[in-house]
PDB file of N, CA, C and O in Angstrom, chain B, residues numbered from 101:
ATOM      1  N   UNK B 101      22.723 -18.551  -8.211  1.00  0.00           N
ATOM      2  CA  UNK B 101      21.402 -18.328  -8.752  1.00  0.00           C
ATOM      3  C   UNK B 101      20.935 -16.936  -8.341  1.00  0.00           C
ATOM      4  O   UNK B 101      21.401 -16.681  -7.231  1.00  0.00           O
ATOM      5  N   UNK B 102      20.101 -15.824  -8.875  1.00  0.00           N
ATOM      6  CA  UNK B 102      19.904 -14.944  -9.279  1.00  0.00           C
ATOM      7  C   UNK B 102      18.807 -14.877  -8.441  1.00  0.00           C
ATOM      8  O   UNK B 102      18.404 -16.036  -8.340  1.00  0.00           O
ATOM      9  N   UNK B 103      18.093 -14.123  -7.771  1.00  0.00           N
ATOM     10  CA  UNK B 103      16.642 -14.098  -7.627  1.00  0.00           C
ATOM     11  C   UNK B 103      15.742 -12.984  -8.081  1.00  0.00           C
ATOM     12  O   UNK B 103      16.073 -11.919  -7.561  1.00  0.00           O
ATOM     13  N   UNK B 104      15.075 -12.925  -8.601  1.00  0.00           N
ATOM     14  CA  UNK B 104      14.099 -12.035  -9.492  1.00  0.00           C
ATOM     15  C   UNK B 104      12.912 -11.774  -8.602  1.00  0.00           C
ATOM     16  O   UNK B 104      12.196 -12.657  -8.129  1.00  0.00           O
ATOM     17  N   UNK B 105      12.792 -10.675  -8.447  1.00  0.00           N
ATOM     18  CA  UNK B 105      11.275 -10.007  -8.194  1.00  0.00           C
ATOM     19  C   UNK B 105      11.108  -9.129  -8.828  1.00  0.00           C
ATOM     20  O   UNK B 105      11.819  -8.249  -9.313  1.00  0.00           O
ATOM     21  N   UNK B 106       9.772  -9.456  -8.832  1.00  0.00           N
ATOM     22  CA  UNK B 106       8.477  -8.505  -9.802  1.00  0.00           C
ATOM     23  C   UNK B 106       7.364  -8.489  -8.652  1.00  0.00           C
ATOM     24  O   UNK B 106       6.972  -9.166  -7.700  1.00  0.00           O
ATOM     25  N   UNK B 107       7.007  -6.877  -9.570  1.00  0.00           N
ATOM     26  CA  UNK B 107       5.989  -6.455  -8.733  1.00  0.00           C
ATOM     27  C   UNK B 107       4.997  -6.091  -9.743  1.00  0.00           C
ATOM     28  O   UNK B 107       4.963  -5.510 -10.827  1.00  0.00           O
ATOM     29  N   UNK B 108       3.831  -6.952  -8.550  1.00  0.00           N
ATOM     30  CA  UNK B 108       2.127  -7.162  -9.368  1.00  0.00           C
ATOM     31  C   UNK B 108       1.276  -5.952  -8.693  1.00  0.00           C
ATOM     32  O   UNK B 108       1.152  -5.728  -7.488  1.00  0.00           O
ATOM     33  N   UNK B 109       0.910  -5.475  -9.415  1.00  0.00           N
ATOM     34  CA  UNK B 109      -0.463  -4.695  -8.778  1.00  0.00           C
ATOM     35  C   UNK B 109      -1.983  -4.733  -9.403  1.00  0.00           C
ATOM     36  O   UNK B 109      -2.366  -4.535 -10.556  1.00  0.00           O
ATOM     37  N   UNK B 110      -2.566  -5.001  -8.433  1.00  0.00           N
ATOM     38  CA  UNK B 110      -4.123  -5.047  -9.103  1.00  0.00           C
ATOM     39  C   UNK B 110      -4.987  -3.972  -8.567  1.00  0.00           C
ATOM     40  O   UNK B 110      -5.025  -3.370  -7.495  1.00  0.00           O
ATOM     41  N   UNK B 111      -5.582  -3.935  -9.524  1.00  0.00           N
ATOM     42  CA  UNK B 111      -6.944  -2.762  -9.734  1.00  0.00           C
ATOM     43  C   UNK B 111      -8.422  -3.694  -9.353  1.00  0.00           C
ATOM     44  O   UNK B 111      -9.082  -3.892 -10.372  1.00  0.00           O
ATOM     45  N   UNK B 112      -8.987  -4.236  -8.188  1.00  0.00           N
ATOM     46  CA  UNK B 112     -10.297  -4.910  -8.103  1.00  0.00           C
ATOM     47  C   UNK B 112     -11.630  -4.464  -9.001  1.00  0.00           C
ATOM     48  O   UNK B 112     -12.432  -5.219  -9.549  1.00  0.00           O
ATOM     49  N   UNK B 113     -11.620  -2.873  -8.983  1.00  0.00           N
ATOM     50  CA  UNK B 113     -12.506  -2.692  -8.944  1.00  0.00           C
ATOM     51  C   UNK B 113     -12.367  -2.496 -10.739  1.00  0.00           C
ATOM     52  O   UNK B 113     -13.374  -2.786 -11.385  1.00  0.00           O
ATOM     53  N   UNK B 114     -11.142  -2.018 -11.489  1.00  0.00           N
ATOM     54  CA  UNK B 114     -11.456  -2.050 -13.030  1.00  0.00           C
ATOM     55  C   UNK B 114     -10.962  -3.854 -12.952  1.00  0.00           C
ATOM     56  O   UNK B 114     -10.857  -4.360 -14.069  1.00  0.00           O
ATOM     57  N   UNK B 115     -10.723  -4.629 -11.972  1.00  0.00           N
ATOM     58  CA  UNK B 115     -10.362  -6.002 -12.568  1.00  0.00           C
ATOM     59  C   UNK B 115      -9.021  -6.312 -13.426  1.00  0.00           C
ATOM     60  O   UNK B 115      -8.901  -7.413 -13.965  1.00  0.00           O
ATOM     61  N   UNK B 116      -7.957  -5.263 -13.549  1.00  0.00           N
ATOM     62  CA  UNK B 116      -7.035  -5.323 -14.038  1.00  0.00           C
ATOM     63  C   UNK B 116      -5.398  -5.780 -13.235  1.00  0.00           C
ATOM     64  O   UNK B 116      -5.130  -5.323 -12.124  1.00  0.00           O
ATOM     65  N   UNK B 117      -4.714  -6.436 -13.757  1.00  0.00           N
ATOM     66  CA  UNK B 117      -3.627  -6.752 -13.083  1.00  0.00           C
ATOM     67  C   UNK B 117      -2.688  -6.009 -14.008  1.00  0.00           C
ATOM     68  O   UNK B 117      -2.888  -5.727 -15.190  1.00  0.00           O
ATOM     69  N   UNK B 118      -1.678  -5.753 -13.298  1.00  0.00           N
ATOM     70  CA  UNK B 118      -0.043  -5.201 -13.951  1.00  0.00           C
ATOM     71  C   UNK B 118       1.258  -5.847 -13.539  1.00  0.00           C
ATOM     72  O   UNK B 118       1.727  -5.446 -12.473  1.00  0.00           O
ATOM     73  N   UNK B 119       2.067  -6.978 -14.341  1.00  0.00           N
ATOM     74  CA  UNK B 119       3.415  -7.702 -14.051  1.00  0.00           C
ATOM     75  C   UNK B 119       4.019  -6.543 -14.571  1.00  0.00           C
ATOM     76  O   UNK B 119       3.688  -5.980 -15.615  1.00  0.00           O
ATOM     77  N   UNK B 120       5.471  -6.003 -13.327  1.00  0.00           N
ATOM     78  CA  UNK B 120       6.392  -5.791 -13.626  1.00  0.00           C
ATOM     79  C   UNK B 120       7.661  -6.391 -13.910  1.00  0.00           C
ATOM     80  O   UNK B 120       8.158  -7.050 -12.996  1.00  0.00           O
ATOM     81  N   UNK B 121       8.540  -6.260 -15.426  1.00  0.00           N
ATOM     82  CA  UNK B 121       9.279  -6.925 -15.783  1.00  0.00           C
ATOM     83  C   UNK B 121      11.248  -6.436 -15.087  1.00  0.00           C
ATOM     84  O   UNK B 121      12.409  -6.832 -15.187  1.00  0.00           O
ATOM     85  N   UNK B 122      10.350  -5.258 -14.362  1.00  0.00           N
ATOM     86  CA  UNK B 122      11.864  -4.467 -14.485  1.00  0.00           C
ATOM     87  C   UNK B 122      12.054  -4.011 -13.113  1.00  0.00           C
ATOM     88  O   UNK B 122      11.166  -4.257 -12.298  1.00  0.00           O
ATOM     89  N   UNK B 123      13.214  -3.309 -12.718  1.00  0.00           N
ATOM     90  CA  UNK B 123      12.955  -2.791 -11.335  1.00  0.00           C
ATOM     91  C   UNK B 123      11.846  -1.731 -10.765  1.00  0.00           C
ATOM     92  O   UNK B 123      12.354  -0.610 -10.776  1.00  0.00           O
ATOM     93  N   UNK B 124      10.747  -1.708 -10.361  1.00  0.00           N
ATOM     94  CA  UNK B 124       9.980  -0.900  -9.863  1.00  0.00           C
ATOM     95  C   UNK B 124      10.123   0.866  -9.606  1.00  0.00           C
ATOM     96  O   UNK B 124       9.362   1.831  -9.677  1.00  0.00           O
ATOM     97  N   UNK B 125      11.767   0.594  -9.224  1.00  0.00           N
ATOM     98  CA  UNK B 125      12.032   1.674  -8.498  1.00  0.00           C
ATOM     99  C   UNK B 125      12.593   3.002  -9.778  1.00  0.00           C
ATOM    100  O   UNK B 125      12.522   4.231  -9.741  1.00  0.00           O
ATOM    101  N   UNK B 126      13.158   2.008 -10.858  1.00  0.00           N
ATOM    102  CA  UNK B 126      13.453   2.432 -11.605  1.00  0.00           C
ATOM    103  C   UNK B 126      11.881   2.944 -12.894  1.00  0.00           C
ATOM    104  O   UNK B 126      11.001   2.259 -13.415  1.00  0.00           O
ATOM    105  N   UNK B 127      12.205   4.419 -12.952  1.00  0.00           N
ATOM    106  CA  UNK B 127      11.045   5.084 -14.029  1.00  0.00           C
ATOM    107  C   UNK B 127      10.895   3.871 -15.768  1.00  0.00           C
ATOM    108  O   UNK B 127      11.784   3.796 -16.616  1.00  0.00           O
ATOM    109  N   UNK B 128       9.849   3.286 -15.805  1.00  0.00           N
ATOM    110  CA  UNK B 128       9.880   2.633 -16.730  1.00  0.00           C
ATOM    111  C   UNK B 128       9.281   3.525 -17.718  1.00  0.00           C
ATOM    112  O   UNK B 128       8.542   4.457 -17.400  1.00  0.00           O
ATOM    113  N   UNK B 129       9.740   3.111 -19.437  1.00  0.00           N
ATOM    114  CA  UNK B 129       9.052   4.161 -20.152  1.00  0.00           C
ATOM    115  C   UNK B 129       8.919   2.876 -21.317  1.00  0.00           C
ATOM    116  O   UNK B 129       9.761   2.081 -21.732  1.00  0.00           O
ATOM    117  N   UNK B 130       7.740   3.028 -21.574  1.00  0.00           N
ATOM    118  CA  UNK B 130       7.061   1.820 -22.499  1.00  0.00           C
ATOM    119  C   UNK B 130       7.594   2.923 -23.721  1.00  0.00           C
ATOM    120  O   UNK B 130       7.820   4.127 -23.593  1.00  0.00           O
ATOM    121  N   UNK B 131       7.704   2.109 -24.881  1.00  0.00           N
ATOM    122  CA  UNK B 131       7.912   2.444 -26.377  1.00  0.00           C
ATOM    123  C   UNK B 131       6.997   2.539 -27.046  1.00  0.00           C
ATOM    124  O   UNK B 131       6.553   3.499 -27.675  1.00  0.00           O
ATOM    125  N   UNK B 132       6.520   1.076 -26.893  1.00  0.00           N
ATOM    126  CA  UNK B 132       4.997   0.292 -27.321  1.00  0.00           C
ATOM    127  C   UNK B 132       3.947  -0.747 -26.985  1.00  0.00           C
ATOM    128  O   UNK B 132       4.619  -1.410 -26.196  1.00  0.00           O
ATOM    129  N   UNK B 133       3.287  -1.088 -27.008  1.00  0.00           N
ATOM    130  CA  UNK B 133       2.230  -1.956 -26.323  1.00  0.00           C
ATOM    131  C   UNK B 133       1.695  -2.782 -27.291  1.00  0.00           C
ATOM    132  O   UNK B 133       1.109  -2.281 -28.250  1.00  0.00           O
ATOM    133  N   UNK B 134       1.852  -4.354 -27.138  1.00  0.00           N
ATOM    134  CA  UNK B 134       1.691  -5.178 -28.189  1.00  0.00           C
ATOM    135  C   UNK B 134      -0.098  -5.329 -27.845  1.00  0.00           C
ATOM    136  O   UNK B 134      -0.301  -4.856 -26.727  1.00  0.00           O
ATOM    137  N   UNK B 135      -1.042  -5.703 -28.311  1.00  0.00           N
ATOM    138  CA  UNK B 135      -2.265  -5.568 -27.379  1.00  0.00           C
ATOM    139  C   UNK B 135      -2.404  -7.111 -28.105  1.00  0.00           C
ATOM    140  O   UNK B 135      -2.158  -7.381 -29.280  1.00  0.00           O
ATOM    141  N   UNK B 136      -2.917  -8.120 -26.937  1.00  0.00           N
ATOM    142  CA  UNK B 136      -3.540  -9.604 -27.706  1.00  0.00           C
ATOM    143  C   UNK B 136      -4.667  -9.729 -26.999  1.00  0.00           C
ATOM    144  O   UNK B 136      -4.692  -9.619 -25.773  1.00  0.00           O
ATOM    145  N   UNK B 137      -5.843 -10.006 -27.837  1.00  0.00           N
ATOM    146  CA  UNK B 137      -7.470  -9.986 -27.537  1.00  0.00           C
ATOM    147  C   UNK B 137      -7.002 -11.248 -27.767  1.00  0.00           C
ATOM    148  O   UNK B 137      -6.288 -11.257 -28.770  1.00  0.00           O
ATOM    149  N   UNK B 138      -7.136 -12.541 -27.140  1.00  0.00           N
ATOM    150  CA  UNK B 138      -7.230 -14.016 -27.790  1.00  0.00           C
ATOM    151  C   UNK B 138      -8.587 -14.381 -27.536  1.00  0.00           C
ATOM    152  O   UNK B 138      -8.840 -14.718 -26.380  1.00  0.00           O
ATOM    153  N   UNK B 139      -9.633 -14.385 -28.482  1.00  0.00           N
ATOM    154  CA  UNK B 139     -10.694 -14.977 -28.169  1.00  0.00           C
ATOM    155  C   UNK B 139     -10.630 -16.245 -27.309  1.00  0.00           C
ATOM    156  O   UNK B 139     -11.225 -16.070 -26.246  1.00  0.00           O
ATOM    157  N   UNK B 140     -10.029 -17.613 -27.450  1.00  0.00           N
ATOM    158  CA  UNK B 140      -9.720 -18.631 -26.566  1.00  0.00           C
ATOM    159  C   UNK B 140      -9.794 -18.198 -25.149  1.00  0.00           C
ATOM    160  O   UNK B 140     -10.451 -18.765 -24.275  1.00  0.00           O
ATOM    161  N   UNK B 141      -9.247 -17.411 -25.041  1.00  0.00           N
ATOM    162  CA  UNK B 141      -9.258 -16.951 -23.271  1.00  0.00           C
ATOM    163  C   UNK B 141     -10.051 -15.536 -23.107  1.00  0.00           C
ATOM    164  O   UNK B 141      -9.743 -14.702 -22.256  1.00  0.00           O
ATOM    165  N   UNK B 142     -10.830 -15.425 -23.791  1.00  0.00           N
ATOM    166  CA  UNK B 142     -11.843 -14.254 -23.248  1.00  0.00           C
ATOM    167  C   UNK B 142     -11.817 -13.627 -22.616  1.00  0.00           C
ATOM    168  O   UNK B 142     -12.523 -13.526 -21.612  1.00  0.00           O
ATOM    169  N   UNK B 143     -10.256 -12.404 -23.302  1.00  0.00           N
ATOM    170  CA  UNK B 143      -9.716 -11.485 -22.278  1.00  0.00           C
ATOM    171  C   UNK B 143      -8.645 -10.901 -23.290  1.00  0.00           C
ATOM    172  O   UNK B 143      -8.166 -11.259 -24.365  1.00  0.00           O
ATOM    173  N   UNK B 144      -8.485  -9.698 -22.318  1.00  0.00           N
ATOM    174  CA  UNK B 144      -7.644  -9.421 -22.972  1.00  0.00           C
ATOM    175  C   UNK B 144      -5.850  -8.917 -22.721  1.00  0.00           C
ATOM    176  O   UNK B 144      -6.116  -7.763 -22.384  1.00  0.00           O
ATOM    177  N   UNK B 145      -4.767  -8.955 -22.674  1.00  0.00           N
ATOM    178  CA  UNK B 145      -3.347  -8.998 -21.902  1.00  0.00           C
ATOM    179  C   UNK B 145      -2.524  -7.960 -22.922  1.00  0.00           C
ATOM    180  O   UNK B 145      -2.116  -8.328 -24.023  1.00  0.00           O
ATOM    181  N   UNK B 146      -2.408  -7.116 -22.593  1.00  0.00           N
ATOM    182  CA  UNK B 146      -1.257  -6.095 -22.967  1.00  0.00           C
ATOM    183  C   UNK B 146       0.066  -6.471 -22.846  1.00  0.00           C
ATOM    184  O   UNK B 146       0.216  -6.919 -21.710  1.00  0.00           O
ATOM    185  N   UNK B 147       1.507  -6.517 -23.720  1.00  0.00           N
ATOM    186  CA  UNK B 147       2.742  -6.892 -23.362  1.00  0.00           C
ATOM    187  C   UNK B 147       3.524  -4.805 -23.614  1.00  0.00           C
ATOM    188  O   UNK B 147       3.397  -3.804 -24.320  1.00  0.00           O
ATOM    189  N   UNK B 148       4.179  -5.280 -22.587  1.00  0.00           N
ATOM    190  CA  UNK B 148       4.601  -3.287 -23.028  1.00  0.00           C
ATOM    191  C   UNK B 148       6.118  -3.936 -22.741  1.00  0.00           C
ATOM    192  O   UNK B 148       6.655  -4.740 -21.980  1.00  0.00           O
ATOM    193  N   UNK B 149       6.579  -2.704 -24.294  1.00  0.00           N
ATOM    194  CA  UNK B 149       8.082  -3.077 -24.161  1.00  0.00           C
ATOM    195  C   UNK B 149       8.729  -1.662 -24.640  1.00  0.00           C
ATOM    196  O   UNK B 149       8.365  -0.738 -25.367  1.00  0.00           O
ATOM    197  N   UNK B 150      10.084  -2.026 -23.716  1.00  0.00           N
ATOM    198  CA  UNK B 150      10.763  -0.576 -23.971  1.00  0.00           C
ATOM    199  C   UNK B 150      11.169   0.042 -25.741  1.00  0.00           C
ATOM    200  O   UNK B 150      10.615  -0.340 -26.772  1.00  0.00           O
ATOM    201  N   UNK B 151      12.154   0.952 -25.636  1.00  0.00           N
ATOM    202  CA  UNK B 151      12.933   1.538 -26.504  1.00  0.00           C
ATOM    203  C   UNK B 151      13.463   0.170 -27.060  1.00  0.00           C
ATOM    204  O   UNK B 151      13.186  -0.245 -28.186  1.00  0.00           O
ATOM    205  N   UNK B 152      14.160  -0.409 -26.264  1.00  0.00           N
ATOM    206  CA  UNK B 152      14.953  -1.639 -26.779  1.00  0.00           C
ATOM    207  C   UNK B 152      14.623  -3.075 -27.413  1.00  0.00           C
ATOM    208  O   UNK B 152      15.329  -3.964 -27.889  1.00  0.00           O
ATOM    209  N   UNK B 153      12.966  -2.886 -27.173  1.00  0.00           N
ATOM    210  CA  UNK B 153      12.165  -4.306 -27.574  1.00  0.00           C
ATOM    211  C   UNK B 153      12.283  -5.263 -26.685  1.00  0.00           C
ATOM    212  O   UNK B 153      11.930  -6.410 -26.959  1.00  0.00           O
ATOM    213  N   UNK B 154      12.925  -4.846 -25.190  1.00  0.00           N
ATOM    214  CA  UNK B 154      12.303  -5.824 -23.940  1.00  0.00           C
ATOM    215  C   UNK B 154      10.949  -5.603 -23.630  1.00  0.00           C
ATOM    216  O   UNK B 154      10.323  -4.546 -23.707  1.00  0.00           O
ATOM    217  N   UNK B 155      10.559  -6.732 -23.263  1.00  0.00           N
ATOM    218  CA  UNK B 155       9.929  -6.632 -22.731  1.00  0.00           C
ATOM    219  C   UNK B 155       9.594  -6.139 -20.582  1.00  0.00           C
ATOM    220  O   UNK B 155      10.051  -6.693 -19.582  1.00  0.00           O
ATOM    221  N   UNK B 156       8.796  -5.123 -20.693  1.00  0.00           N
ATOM    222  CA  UNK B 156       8.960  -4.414 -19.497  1.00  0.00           C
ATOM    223  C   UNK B 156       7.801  -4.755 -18.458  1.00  0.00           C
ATOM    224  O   UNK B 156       7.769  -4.409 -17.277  1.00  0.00           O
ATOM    225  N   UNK B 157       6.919  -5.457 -19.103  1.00  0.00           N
ATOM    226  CA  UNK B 157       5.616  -5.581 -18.375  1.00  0.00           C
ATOM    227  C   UNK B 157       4.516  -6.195 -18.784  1.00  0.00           C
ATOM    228  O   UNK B 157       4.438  -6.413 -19.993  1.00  0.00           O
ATOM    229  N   UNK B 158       3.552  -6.569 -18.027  1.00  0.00           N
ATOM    230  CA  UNK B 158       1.936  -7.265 -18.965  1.00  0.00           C
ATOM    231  C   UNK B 158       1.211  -6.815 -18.342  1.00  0.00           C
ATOM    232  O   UNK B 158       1.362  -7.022 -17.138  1.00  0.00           O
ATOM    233  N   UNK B 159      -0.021  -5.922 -18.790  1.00  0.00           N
ATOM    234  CA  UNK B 159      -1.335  -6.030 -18.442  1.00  0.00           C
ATOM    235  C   UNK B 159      -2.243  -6.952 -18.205  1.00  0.00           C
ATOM    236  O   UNK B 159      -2.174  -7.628 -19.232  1.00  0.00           O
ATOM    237  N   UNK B 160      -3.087  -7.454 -17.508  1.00  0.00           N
ATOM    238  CA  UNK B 160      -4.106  -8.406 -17.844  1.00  0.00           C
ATOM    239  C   UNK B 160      -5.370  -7.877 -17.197  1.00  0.00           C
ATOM    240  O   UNK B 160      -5.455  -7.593 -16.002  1.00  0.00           O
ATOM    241  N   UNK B 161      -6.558  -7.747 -18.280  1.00  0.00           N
ATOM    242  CA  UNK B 161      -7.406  -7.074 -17.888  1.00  0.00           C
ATOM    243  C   UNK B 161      -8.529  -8.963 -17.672  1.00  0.00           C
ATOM    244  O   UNK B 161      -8.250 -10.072 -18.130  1.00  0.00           O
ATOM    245  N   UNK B 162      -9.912  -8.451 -16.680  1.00  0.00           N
ATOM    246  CA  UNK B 162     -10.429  -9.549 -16.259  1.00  0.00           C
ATOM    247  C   UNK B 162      -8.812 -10.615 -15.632  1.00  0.00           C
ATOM    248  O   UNK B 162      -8.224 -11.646 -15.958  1.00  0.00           O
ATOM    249  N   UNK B 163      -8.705  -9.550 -14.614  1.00  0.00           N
ATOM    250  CA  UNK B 163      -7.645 -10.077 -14.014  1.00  0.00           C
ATOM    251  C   UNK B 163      -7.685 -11.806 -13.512  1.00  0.00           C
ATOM    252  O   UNK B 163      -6.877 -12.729 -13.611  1.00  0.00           O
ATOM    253  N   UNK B 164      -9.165 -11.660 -12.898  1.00  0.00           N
ATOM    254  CA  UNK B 164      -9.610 -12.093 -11.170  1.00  0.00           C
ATOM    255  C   UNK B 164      -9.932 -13.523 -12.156  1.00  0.00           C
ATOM    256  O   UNK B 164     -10.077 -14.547 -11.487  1.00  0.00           O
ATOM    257  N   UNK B 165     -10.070 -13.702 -13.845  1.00  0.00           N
ATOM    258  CA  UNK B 165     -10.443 -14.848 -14.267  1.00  0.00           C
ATOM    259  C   UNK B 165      -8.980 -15.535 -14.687  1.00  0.00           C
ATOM    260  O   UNK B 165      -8.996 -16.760 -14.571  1.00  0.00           O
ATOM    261  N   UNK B 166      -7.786 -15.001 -15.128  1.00  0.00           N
ATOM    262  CA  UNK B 166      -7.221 -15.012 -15.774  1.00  0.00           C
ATOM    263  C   UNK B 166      -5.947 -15.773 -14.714  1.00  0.00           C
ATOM    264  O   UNK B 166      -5.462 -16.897 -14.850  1.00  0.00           O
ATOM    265  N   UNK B 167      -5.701 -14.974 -13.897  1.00  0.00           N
ATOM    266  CA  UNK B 167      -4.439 -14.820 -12.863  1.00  0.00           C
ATOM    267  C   UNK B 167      -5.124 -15.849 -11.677  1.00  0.00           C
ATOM    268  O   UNK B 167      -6.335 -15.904 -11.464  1.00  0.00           O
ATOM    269  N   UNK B 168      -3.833 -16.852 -10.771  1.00  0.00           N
ATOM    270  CA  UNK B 168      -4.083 -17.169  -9.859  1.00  0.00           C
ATOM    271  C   UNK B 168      -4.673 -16.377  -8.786  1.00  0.00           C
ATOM    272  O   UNK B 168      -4.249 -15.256  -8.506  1.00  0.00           O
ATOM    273  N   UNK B 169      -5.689 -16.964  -8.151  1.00  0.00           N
ATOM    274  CA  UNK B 169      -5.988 -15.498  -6.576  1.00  0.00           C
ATOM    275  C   UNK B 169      -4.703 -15.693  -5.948  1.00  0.00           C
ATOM    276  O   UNK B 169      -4.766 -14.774  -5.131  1.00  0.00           O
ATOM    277  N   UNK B 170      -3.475 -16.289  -5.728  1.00  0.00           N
ATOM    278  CA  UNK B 170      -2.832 -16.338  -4.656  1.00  0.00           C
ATOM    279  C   UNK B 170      -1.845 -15.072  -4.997  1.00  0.00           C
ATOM    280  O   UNK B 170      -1.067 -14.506  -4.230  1.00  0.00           O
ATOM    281  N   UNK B 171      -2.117 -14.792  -6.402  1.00  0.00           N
ATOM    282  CA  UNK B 171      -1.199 -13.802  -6.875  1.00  0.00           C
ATOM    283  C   UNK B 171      -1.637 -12.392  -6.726  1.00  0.00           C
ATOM    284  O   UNK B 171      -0.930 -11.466  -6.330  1.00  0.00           O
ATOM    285  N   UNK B 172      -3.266 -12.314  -7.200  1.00  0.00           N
ATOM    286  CA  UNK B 172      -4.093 -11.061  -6.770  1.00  0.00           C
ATOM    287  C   UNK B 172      -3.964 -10.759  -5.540  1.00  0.00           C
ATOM    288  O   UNK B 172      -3.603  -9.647  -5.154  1.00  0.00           O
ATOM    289  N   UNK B 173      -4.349 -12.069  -4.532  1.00  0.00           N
ATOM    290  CA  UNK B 173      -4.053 -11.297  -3.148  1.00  0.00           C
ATOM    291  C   UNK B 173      -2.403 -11.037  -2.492  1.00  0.00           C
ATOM    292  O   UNK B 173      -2.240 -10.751  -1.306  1.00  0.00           O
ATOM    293  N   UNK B 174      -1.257 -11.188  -3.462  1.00  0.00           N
ATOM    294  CA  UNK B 174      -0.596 -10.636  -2.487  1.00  0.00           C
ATOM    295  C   UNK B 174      -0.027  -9.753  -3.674  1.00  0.00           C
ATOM    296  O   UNK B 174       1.189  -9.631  -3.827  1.00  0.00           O
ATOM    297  N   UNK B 175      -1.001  -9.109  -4.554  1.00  0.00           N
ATOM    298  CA  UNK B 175      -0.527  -7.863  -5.473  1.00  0.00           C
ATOM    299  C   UNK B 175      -0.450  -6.752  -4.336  1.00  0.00           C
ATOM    300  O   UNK B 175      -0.891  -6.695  -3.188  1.00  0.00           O
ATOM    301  N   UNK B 176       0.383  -5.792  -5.230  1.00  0.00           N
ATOM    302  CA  UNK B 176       0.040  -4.107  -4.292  1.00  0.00           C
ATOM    303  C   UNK B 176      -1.771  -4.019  -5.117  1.00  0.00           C
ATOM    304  O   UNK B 176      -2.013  -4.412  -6.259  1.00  0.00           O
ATOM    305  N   UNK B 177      -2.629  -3.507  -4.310  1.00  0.00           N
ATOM    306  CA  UNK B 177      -3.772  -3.095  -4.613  1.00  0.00           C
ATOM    307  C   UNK B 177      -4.056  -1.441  -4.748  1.00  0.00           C
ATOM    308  O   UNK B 177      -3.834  -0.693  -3.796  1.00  0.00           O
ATOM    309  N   UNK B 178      -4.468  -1.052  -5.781  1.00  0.00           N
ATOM    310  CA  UNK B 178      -3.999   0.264  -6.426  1.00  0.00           C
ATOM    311  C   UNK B 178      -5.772   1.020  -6.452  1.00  0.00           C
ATOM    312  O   UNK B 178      -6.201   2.102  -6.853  1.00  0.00           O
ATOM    313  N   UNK B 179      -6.526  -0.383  -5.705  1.00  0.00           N
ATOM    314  CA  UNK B 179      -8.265   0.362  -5.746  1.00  0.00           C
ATOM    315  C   UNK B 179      -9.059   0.816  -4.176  1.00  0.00           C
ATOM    316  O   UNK B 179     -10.197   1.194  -3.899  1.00  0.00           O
ATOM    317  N   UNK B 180      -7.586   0.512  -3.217  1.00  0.00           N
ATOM    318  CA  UNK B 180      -7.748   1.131  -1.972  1.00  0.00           C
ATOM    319  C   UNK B 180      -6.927   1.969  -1.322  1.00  0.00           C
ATOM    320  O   UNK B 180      -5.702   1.871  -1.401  1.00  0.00           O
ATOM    321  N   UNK B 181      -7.548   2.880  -0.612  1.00  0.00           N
ATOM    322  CA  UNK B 181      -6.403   3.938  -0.045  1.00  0.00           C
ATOM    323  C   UNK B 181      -5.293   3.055   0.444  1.00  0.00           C
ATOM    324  O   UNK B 181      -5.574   1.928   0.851  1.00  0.00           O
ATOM    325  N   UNK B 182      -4.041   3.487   0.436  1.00  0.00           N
ATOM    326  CA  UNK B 182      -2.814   3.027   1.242  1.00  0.00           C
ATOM    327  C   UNK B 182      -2.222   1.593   0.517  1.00  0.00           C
ATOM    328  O   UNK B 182      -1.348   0.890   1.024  1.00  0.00           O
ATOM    329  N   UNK B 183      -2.932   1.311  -0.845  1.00  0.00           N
ATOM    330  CA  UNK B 183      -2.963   0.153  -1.037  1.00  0.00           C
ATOM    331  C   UNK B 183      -1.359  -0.185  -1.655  1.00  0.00           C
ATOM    332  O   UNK B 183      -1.047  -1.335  -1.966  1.00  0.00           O
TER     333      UNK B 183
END
């Protein structure tokens, strides 16, 4: 079995979260950005996918409603020094 990590980072103060789909370390370069407003969930989640039509990542803005807290708090935090 394989083990996968992704790396989350949140923004508190714009309320935004970022799933990474890919290695971190490696320079990701989005192609395009699918954008879904779903009224139902009163918010809105970006899917970004490469050259190749993987998918590389998700935005989720109104993070803090959307996303578990157990996940916000152990994101990298990108709205404090050193974060």
């Amino acid at each position: 079995m394989t083990v996968v990590n992704m790396k989350v980072t949140y923004d508190q103060k714009a309320n935004a979260a970022y799933i990474y789909f890919i290695d971190p370390q490696v320079v990701m370069s989005v192609a395009r950005t699918y954008l879904c407003d779903p009224v139902e969930v009163d918010g809105m989640i970006n899917l970004d996918f490469d050259a190749h039509d993987r998918l590389v990542g998700v935005e989720v803005l109104a993070a803090s409603s959307k996303l578990p807290k157990y996940l916000l708090d152990s994101a990298e935090r990108l709205d404090v020094e050193g974060g």
